[in-house]
C-alpha positions as CSV (number, residue, x, y, z in Angstrom):
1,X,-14.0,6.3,3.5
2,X,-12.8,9.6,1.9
3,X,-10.6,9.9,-0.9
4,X,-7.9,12.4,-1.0
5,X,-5.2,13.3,-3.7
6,X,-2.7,15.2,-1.6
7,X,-1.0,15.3,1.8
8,X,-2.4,18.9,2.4
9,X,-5.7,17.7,1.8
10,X,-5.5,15.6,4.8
11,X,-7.9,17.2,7.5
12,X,-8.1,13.9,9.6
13,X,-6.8,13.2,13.5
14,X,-2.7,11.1,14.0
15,X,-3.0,8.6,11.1
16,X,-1.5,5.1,11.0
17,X,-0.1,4.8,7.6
18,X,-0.4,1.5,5.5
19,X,1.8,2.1,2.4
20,X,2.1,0.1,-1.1
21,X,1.3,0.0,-4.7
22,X,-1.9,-2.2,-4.0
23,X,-2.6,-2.8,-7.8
24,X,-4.7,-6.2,-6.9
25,X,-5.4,-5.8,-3.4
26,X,-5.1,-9.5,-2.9
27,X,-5.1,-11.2,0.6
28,X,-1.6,-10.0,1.2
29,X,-2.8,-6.6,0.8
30,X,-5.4,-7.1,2.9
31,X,-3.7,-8.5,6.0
32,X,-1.4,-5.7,5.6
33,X,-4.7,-3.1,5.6
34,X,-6.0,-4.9,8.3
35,X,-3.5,-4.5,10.4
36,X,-2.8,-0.9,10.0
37,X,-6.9,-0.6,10.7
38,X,-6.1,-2.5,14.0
39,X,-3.8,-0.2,15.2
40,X,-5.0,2.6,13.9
41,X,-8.7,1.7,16.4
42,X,-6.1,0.9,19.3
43,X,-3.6,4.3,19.3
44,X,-7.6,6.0,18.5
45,X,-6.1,7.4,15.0
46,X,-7.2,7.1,11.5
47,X,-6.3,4.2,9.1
48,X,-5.0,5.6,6.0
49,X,-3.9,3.5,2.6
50,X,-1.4,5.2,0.6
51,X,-0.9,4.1,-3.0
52,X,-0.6,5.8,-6.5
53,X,-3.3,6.0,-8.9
54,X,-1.6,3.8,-11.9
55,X,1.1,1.2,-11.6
56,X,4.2,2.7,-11.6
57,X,5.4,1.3,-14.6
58,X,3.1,2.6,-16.4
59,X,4.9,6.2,-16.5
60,X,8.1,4.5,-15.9
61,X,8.3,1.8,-18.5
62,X,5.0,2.1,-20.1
63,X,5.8,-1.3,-22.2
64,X,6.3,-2.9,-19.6
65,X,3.4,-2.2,-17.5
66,X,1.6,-5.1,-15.6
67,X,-1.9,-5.6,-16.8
68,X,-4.2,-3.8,-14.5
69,X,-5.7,-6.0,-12.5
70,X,-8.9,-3.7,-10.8
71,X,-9.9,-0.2,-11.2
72,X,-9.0,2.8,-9.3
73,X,-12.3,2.7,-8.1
74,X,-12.4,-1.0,-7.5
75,X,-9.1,-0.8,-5.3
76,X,-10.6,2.0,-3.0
77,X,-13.9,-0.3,-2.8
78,X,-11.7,-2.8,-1.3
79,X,-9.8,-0.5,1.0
80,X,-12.9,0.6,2.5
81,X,-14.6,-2.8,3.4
82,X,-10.7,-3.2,4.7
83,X,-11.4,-0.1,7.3
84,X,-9.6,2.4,5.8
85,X,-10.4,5.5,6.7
86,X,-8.9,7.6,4.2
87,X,-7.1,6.4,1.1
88,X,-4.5,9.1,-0.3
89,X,-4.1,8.1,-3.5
90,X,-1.2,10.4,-5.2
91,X,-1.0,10.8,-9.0
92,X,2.2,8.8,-9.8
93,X,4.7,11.5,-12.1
94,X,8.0,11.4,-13.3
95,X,8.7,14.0,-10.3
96,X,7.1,11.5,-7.8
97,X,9.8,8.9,-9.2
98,X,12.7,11.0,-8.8
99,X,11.4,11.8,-4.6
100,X,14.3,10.8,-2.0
101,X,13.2,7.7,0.0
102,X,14.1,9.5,3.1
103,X,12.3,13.0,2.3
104,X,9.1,11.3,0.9
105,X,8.5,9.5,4.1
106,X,9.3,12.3,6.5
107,X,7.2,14.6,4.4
108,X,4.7,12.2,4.3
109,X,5.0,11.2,7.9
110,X,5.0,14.8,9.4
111,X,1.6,15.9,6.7
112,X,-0.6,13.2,8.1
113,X,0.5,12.7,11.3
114,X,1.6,9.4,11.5
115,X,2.0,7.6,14.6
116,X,2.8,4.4,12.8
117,X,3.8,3.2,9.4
118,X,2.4,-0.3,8.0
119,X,4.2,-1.9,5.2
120,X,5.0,-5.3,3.5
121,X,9.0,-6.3,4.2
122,X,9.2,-6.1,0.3
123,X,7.4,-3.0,-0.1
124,X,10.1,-0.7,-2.2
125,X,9.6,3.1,-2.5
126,X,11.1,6.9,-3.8
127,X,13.8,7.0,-6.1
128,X,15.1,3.6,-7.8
129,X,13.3,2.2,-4.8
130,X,15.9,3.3,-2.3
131,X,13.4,3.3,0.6
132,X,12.3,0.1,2.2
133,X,11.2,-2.0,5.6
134,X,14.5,-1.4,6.9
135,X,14.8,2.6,6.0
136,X,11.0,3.0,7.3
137,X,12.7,1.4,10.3
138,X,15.6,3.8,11.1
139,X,13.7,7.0,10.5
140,X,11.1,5.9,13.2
141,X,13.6,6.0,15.8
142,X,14.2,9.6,15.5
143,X,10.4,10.4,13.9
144,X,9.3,8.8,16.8
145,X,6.4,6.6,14.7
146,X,5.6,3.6,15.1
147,X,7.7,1.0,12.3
148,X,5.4,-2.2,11.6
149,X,6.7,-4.6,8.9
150,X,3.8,-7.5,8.1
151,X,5.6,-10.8,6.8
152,X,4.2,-11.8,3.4
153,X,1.1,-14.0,3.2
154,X,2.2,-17.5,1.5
155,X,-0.8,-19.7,-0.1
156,X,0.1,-23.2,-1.5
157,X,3.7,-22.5,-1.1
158,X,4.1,-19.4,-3.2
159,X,3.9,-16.0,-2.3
160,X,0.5,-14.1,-2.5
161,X,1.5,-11.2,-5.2
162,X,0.1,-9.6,-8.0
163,X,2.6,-11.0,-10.2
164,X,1.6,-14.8,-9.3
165,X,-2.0,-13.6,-9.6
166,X,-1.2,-12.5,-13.3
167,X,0.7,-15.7,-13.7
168,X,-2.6,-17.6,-12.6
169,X,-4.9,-15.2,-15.2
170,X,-2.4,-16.6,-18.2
171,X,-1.8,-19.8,-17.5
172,X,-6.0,-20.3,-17.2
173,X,-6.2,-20.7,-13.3
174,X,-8.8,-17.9,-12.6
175,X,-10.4,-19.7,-9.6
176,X,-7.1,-19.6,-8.1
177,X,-6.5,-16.1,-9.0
178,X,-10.0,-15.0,-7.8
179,X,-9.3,-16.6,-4.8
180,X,-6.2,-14.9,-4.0
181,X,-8.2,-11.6,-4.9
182,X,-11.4,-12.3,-2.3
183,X,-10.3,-10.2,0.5
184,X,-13.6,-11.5,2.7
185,X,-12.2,-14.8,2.6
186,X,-8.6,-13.9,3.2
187,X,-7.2,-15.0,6.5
């Protein structure tokens, strides 16, 4: 898998896009990676994983930034044994915060490529999160890319997220937590 930093950089063939902050890549994550992969093989393009290379909290509201919960390094690890490709991984700014929802993603879309765009129906993106499932949606109509929104991946009745695996790390339930974090085993 290479790792770039910028859309320019991008030197690959159409790209199916799986976007998200992927700070645990937990089994969520990876059925959401997975999936882009899959259709990436099928339309013969490459699987790229877009993400940010802190939380963004951490330039937002630095004291109130999540604890980290794996490594830049770890995370692109994970994407790889997921099938990834590529993994853009964009320094997160203050100017990054402030992008339009609608011009990130057509920038994004048009730089790499995209025939499809993979993303949790929670996923939240550009400025005060104004971009979601549904505007990802609407601008594939007339991008003409593929929109594909992965449900979220439940386990013992709560939703897989890194918050409830941060929950499980302070409340003493790191077999749980690890668990939730072993993409090989996930579903």
């Amino acid at each position: 898998m290479q790792i770039i930093h910028s859309e320019r950089e991008y030197r690959g063939k159409a790209s199916v896009l799986a976007l998200g902050t992927f700070d645990g890549v937990h089994i969520g994550h990876a059925a959401l990676i997975r999936r882009a992969h899959d259709i990436a093989a099928d339309m013969g393009a490459d699987c790229v994983v877009c993400t940010f290379d802190r939380h963004p909290l951490a330039v937002l509201h630095p004291e109130r930034a999540p604890a980290q919960l794996s490594t830049l390094e770890e995370r692109c690890e994970k994407f790889a044994r997921l099938g990834a490709d590529y993994a853009l991984v964009r320094p997160f700014t203050l100017d990054v915060a402030r992008e339009d929802a609608r011009e990130y993603l057509a920038s994004l879309v048009k730089a790499m490529r995209a025939v499809a765009v993979v993303v949790g129906e929670n996923h939240r993106f550009g400025y005060h999160g104004q971009g979601d499932a549904r505007l990802i949606g609407e601008m594939s109509a007339t991008m003409d890319f593929a929109a594909v929104i992965v449900p979220p991946v439940y386990e013992q009745g709560e939703l897989v997220s890194s918050t409830l695996i941060r929950r499980l790390l302070r409340e003493g339930q790191s077999a749980r937590a690890k668990k939730l974090l072993d993409i090989d085993a996930a579903p």
